[in-house]
N, C-alpha and C positions, 0 to 999 in steps of 0.2 A: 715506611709508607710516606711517599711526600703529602706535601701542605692541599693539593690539587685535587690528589684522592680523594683525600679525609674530607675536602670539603663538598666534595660529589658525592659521597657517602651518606655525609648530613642532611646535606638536598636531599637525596634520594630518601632517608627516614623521613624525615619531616613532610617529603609528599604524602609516602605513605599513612603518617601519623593524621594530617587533614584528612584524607579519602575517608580514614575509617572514622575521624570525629562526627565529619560529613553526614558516612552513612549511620552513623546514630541518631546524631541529629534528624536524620530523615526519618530514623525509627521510632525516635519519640515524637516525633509531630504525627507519626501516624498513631501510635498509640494514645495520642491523647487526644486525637480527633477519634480514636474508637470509643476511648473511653465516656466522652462528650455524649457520642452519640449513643450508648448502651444508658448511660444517665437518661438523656431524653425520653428514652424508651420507659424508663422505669419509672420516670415524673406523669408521661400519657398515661400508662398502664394504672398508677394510682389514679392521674384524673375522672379515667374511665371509670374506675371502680368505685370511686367518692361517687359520681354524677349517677350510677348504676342505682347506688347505697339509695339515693334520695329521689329517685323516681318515684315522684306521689299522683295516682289516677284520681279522677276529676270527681270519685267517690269517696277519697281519703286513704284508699288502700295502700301502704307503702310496698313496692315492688324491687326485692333484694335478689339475690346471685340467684341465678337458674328458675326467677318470673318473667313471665312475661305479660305484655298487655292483651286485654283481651281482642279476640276478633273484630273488625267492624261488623257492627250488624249484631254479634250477639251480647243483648244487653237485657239481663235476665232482672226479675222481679225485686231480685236483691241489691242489685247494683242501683235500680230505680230507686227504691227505699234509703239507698247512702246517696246516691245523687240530689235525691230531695224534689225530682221534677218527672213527672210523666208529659208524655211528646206523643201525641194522637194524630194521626193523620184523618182526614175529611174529605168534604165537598162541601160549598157555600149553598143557601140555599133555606127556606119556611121548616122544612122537616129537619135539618144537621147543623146549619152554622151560620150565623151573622151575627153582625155588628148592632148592639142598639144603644141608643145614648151612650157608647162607649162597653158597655157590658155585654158580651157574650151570653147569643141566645140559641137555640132551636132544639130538637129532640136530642139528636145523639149528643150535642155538647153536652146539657145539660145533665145527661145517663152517665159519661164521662167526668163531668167535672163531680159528681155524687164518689162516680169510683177512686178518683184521687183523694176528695176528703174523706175515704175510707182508710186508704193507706195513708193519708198523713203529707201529702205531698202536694207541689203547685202541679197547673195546670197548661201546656203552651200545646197550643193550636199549630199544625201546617195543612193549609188550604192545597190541594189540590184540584187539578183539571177534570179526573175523569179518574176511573176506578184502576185503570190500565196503570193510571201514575204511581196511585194509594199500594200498590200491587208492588212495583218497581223500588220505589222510594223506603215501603217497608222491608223489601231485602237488603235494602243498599245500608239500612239501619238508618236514617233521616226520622222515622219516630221508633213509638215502642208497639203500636197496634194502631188498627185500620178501625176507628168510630165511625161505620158508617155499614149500613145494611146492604153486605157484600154477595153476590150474586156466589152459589155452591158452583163455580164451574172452573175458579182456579183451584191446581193441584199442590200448586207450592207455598200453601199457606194451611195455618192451623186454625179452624171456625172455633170459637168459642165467646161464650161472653153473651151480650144481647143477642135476642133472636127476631126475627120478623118471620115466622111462621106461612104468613099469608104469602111471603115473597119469598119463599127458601132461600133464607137470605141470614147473613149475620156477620159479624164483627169478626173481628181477623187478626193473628199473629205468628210473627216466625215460625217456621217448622222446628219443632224443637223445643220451643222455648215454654217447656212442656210450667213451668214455675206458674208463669206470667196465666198462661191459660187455663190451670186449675183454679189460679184466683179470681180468675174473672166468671169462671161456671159455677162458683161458691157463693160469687157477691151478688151475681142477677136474677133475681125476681122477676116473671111477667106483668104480676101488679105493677109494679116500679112504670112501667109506661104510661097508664092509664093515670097514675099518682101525679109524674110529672108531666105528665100534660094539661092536667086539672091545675097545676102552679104554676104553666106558662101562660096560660091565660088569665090566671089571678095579676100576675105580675105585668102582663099585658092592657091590664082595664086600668082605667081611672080611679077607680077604686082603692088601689094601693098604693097613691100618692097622698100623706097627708097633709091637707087644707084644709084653715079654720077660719079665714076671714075671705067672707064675700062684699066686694065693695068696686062694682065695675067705676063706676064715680063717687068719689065721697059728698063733694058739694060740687053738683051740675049749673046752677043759679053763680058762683062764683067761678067758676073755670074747674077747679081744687081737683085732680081726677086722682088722689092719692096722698098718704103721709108722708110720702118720700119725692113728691116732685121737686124740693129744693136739691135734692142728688140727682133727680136724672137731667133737670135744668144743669144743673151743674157738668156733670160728665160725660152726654150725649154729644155736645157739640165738641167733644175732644177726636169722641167716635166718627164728626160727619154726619151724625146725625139728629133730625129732629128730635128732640125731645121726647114727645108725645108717641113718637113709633117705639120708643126703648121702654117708654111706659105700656103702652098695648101690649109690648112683647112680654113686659114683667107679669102682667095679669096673666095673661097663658101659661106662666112659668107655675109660678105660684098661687095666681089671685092676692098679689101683695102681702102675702105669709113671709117673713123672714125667717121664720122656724119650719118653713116646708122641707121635706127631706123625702126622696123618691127611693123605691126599693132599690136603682138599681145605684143610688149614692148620691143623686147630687142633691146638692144644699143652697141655702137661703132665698135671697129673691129672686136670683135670676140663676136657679138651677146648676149650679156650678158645679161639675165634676170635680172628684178628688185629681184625676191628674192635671186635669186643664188647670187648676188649683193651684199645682205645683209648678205648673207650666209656669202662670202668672205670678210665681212668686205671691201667693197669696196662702197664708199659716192655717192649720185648722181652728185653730185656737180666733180667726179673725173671718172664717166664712161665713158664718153666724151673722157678722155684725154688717147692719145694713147699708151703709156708706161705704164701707171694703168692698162688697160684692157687690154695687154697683159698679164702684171704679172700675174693679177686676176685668168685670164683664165686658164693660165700655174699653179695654184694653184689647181684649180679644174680638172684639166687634170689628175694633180697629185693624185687628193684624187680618183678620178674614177678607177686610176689605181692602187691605195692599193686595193678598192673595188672589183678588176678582180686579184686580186692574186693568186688565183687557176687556171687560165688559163697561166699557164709555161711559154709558147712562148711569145716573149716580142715582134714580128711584128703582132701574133693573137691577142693581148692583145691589140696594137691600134687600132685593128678592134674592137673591143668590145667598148674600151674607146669613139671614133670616135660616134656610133653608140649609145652610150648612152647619149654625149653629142647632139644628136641631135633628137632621138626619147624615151628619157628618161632612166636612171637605171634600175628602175625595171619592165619598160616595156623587155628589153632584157632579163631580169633574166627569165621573164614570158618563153621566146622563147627556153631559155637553159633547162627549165625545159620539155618544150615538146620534145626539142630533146632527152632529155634524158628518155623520155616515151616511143617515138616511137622509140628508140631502135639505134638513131642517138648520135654521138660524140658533147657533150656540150659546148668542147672549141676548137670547130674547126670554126670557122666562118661560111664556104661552107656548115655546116649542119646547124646551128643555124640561117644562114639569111634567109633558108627557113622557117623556123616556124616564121622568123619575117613579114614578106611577107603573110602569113598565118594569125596572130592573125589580118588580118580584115574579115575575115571568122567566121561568127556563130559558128561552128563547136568545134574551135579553140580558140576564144578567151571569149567560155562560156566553155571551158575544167572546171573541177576541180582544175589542179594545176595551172591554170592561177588565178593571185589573182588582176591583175590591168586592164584585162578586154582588148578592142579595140585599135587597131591603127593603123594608116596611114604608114603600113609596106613598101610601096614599094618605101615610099619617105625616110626612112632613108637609105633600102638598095642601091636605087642610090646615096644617101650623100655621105655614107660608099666610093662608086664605084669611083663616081667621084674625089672625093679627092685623091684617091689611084693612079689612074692612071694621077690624074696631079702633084704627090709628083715624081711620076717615069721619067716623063719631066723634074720636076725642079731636079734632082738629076743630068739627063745628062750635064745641061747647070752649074749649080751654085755649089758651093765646100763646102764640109761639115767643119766642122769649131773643127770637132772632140770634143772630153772631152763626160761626160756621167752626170749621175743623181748619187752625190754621197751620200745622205741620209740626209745630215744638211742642205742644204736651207732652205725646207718647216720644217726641226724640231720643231713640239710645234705646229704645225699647225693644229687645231680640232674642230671639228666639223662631222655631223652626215646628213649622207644623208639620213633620214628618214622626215625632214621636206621641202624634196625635191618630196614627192611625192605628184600624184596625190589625187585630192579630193576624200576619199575614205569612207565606210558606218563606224560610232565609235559609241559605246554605251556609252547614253550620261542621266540623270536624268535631264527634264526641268526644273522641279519643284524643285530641290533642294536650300537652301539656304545658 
């Protein structure tokens, strides 16, 4: 064999020997992108199964291999009881539902909030439009039962619980949700109505705020119209306001009781709610004390009154402020906006106290542009009144002490009157994790 062959020979191995190194190499790149890829699989597949393991429901229930969550909508007696919160649905309004000095009032709340401190649990309100909605909203599962005297004519609900007899009418829950609605045909009593209505009027009278000092002036001959006018000289004009109107308005509060405390919470001289309390960063430990809840108040006077800054006049604008601190924010807003529907002046007080007076009317406080619904209108516009005309007494006797609101007191001071308001309907996922 010559030299030419042998070496054409070689060539020819040594191709062959690449082709086939080649196609291994090809083989193992694919087998190790298999392999790669069967790994991935097996790292998801535990993921899945770790993230499966530790699915915790909003009850505490751990949900393991072949659970699942429960349906929307069905949310039985038991699940309420580990949840820790009943969700009633309403209607706003003297006989179901509103707002007063922050505390939830009218028949059916007050039947409902009985039945949750039965079982042990909180209480959260969604307001509804119209029975159509209460109807809708309780299938969709948005609460746990319909608090309100439901007309016998829907099918797809289960009657149980209170009864309004006179109205074939009664309380309402999922079909099915057979738990929930033996408990509630267990826990209601017909007395129970007549009982608690006999305690919304207790809690409704003057009667149940305690006050022990009567002193509309202490010393009229010196000006003196109280033991604490060195605080409200002090802290009014941070407010922008007189003096002597923050003093009026304290005697309405309390009658200059530092130790006043109202059924439905609030504390010292100027009334001060637990949350607004908290709002203001004011301690309970420090409500009591009568220079703090001056300040406080005078802090929130203040924020009331950035909040009415469209209303120009700074004596209209304490009518607004006055009126809000005592039958809520946006309960007023409600009233401005009717005046301005019906064709009346919004920041004029003398048209807006009428639509406040009004939003306890059907008519009015189921308007469209009413967004907070019912209220005890005629007892703010006498607040309003009364304060007014005894700020114009203590002006004759006692001396203003002059200076004004010059922007840097309350500087830095924030906060947001939106967790001031009423309990209102929020779209809410129960089941979410």
């Amino acid at each position: 064999m010559d030299i030419s062959k042998l070496c054409c020979n070689f060539v020819t191995i040594g191709c062959h020997a690449f082709c086939i190194i080649k196609n291994v190499s090809t083989l193992m790149r694919h087998l190790y992108a298999l392999c790669l890829r069967g790994l991935l699989m097996l790292v998801l597949l535990a993921s899945c199964k770790e993230r499966k393991e530790k699915i915790v429901t909003p009850w505490g229930e751990v949900i393991g291999e072949g659970d699942s969550l429960p349906k929307q909508g069905n949310f039985t007696l038991s699940d309420i009881l580990s949840n820790g919160e009943l969700i009633v649905l309403t209607m706003s309004g003297p006989e179901t539902y509103y707002d007063y000095h922050g505390r939830g009032m009218g028949l059916q709340y007050l039947l409902a909030e009985k039945f949750a401190q039965k079982m042990g649990v909180s209480l959260r309100v969604e307001v509804c439009k119209d029975t159509m909605e209460m109807v809708r909203r309780l299938q969709a599962g948005d609460g746990d039962l319909i608090a309100f005297p439901l007309p016998r004519r829907y099918k797809n609900v289960e009657y149980c619980g209170v009864k309004i007899d006179s109205l074939h009418a009664q309380w309402a829950v999922q079909l099915d949700n057979t738990e929930l609605a033996d408990s509630l045909n267990h826990w209601f009593r017909p007395q129970m109505i007549a009982a608690l209505k006999k305690e919304e009027n207790f809690l409704l009278s003057t009667r149940s705020v305690t006050r022990h000092v009567y002193s509309p002036m202490l010393n009229r001959s010196e000006g003196i119209i109280s033991r604490w006018d060195p605080y409200f000289r002090q802290y009014a004009p941070m407010a922008g306001w007189d003096w002597r109107l923050m003093a009026a308005q304290c005697y309405q509060e309390s009658t200059f009781d530092p130790q006043a405390h109202s059924w439905a919470g609030a504390c010292g001289l100027m009334q001060i709610m637990p949350r607004t309390a908290d709002h203001l960063g004011l301690s309970r430990t420090e409500i009591y004390d009568p220079e703090r809840n001056i300040a406080a108040a005078a802090k929130y006077i203040y924020e009331l009154s950035k909040h009415f800054s469209d209303v120009s006049n700074p004596i209209e604008r304490s009518y607004y402020v006055l009126a809000s601190y005592n039958g809520g924010y946006f309960h007023i807003r409600d009233a401005m906006a009717l005046a301005r529907k019906y064709g009346r002046n919004p920041y004029s007080w003398s048209d807006v106290r009428e639509f406040v007076l009004r939003l306890s009317t059907p008519p009015y406080y189921n308007d469209p542009v009413v967004k907070y619904g019912y209220m005890r209108g005629h007892e703010t516009v006498d607040y309003v009144s009364r304060i007014v005309d005894r700020w114009a007494q203590y002006r004759g006797f006692a001396h203003s002490t002059g200076g004004g609101f010059t922007g840097d007191s309350f500087k830095g001071f924030g906060g947001s009157l939106d967790n001031m308001a009423p309990s209102r309907a929020k779209h809410r996922n129960r089941f979410k994790i």
